[in-house]
N, C-alpha and C positions, 0 to 999 in steps of 0.2 A: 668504553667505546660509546659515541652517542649513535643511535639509533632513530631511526624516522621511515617512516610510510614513505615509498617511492610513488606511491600512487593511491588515492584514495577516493572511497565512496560515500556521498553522503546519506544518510538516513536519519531521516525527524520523525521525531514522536513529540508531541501533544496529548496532556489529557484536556478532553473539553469539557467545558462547565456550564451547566443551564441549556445542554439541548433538551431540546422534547424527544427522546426517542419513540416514547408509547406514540407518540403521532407519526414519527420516522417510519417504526416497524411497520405502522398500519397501512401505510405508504407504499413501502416496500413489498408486503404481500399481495396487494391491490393489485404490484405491476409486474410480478413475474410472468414470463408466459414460455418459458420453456423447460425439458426435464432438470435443466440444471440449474434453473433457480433465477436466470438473468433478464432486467426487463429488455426491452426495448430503449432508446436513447433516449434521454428525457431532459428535459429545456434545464439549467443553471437557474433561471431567474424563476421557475416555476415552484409555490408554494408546497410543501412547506421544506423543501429543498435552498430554496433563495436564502437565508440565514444564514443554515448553516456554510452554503456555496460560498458565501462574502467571509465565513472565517480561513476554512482552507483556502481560499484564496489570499488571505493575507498570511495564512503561513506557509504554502510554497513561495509567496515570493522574498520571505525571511529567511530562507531556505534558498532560495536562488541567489540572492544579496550576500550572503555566506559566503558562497562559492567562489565570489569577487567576478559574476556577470552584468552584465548590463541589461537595461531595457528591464520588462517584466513579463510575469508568465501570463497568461490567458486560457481560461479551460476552452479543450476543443471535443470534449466528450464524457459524459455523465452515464451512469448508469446505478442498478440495483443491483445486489446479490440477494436470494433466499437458496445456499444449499444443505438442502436436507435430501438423502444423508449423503448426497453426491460431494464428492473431492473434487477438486479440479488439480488429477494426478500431473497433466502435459505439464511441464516448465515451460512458459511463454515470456515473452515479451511485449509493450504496446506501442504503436505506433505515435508517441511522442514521447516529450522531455524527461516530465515528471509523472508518478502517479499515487495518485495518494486516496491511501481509505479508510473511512470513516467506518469504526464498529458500532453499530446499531444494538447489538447483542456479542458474547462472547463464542467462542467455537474454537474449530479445527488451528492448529497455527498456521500460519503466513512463513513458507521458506523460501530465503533468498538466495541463491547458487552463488558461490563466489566468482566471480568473471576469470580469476584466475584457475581453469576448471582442470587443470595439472593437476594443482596441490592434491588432487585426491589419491593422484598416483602414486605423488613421492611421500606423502604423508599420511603414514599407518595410523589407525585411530592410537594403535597400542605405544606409539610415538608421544603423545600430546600426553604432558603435564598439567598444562593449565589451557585449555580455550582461548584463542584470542582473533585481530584480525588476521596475525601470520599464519594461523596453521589451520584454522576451522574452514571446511568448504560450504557447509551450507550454515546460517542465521537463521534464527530463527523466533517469529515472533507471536507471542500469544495474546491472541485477541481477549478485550475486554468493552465492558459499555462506555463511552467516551472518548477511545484512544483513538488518535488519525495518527496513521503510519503517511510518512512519504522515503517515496525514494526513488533513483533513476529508472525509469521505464526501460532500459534498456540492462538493466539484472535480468538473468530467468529467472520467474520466480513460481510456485506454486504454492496449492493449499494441500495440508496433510490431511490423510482420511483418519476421521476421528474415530478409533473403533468401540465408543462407547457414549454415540450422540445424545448429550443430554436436550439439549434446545437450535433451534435453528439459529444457522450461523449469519448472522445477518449485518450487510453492510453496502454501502455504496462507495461508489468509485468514482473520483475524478482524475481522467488525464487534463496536464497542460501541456502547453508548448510556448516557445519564445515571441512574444510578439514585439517585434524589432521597432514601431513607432510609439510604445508604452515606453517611456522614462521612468527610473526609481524616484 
């Protein structure tokens, strides 16, 4: 029997090469200003953010080209993480397309809910043989120095509470969105 994804989600990974994170992290400390770690909105073209901003931006929209859309993305929101040792237990969503993050440092994982959020009902962990996208409800990604995760903004997704924090978990965030007069 041939078998096929009725539906699917994409997620890109990236390792990056020749960023400066010792400049990134120092960045990212600089700008926290709340218990959990997040700055305030900070400009795309603002150093030493702007570099790295012009790579993820050429691989969400390698990533959106993928998908067989048109137009291209455009970031509509920037930010820091610094959480020590705070998790961000909520499962949320963001208020656009894509969103994609840049690890600064390594830490806690990155879990992405399956949208299909049944499966947890019908399928018993003691069920699963082998892990896959049929039967696993949550993904799960673990951060390293270099790696940019992207994915649809509209997965919940959360961070797991690391119960044995070796270093802060650090990283930034860009969402995009569709900008309908950008051509590929």
């Amino acid at each position: 029997m041939q078998i096929e994804n009725a539906f699917a989600m994409p997620l890109g990974f990236e390792m990056l090469e020749g960023v400066d994170n010792e400049t990134l992290k120092k960045f990212c400390l600089e700008r926290q200003h709340d218990l959990k770690g997040q700055s305030n909105l900070i400009g795309w073209g603002t150093e030493p953010i702007k570099s790295l901003a012009n790579i993820v931006l050429e691989q969400v929209n390698q990533m959106h080209s993928a998908c067989g859309l048109n137009y291209k993305q455009r970031f509509s929101h920037v930010w820091t993480n610094v959480n020590r040792p705070y998790p961000i237990r909520t499962p949320h969503t963001h208020p656009c397309f894509f969103t994609s993050i840049y690890y600064v440092t390594g830490g806690s994982s990155l879990n992405l809910i399956n949208p299909n959020n049944n499966i947890e009902n019908l399928i018993d962990n003691t069920l699963v043989k082998n892990y896959n996208p049929f039967n696993q409800f949550i993904q799960r990604i673990y951060p390293r120095p270099g790696l940019l995760v992207t994915h649809p903004a509209w997965l919940l997704h959360y961070v797991e509470e690391d119960s044995n924090p070796s270093e802060d978990r650090i990283s930034i965030t860009f969402n995009t969105v569709i900008a309908k007069w950008l051509k590929l």
